[in-house]
C-alpha positions as CSV (number, residue, x, y, z in Angstrom):
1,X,-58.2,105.7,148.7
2,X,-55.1,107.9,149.9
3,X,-51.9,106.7,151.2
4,X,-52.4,106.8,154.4
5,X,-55.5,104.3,154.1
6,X,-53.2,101.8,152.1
7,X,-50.2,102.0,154.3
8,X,-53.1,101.0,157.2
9,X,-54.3,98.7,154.8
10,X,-50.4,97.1,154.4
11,X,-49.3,97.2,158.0
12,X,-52.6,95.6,159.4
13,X,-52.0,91.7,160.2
14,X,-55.6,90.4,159.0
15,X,-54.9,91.0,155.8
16,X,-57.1,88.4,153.9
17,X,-58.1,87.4,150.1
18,X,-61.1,88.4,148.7
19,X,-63.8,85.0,148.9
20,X,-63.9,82.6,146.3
21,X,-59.9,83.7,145.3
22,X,-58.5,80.2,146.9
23,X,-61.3,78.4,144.9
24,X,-59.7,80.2,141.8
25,X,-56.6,80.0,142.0
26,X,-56.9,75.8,142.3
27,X,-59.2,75.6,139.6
28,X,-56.2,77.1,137.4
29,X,-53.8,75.1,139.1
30,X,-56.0,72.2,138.1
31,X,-56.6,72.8,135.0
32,X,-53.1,73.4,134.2
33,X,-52.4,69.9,135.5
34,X,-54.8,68.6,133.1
35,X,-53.0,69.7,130.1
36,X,-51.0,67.2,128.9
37,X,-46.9,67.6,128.0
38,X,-45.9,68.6,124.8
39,X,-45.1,66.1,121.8
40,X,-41.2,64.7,121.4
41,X,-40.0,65.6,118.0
42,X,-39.6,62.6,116.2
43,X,-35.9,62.4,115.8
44,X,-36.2,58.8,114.9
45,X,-38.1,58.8,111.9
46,X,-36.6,62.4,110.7
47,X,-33.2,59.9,110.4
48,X,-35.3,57.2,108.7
49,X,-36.8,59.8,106.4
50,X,-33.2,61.5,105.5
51,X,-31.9,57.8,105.1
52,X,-34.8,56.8,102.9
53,X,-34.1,60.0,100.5
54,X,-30.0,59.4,100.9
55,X,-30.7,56.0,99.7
56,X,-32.9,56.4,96.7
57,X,-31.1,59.9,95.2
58,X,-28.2,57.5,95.2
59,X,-29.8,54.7,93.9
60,X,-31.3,56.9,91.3
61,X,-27.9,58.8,90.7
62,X,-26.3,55.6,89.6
63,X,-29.2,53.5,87.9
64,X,-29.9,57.0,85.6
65,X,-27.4,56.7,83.3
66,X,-28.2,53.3,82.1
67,X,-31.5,53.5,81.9
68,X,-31.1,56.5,79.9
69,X,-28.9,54.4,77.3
70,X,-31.4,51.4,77.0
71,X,-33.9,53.6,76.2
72,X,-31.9,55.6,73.3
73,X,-30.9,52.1,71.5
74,X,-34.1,50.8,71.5
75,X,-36.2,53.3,71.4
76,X,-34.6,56.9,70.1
77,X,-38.0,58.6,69.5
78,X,-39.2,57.9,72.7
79,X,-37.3,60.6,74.5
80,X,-40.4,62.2,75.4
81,X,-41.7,59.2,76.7
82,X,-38.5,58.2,78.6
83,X,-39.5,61.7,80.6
84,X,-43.1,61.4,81.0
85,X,-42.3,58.0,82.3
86,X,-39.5,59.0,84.7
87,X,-41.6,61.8,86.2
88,X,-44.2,59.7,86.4
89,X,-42.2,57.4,88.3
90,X,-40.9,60.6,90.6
91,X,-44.7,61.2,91.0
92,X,-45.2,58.1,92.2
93,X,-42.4,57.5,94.6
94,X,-43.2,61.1,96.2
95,X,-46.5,60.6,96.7
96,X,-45.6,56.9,98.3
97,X,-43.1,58.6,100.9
98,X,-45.7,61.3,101.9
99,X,-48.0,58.5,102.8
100,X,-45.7,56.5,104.8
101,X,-45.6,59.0,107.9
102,X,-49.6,58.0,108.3
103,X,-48.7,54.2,108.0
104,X,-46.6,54.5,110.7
105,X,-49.3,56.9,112.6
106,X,-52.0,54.2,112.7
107,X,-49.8,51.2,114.1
């Protein structure tokens, strides 16, 4: 097609869309409707979380000590043990925090 056809083309007043283009057009319109808005960050429980963590390296900062002392008179070949336990322990409480999120999930 040369210019001059397109500049016709341009100029004429019955310019119209191809068929079916309308239908188109509001099917994606529709469909975009459809999708639903994106998920809020949960800035609630991210505070709850950094709380929870804030609480217990604190509590744990200042319950260490002595536990380490009541194990050393009682027990002073158990050091090993005294570890094992206490990373059991760390096991344990990181596992229970990584399945609190899904607690809250489900109610």
């Amino acid at each position: 097609m040369n210019e001059d056809a397109v500049d016709r083309a341009l100029r004429s007043d019955t310019i119209e869309p191809s068929s079916g283009f309308t239908l188109r057009v509001m099917d994606a319109v529709r469909a975009e409707a459809e999708v639903p808005p994106p998920l809020r960050f949960p800035w609630g429980r991210l505070g709850l979380g950094v709380a929870a963590c804030a609480a217990l390296s604190a509590a744990a900062t200042w319950l260490a000590p002595d536990l380490g002392r009541a194990w050393d008179g009682v027990a002073p070949r158990l050091g090993v043990a005294l570890q094992l336990g206490q990373a059991a322990l760390g096991v344990a409480v990181a596992l229970t925090l990584a399945r609190l999120p899904r607690l809250f999930v489900r109610s």
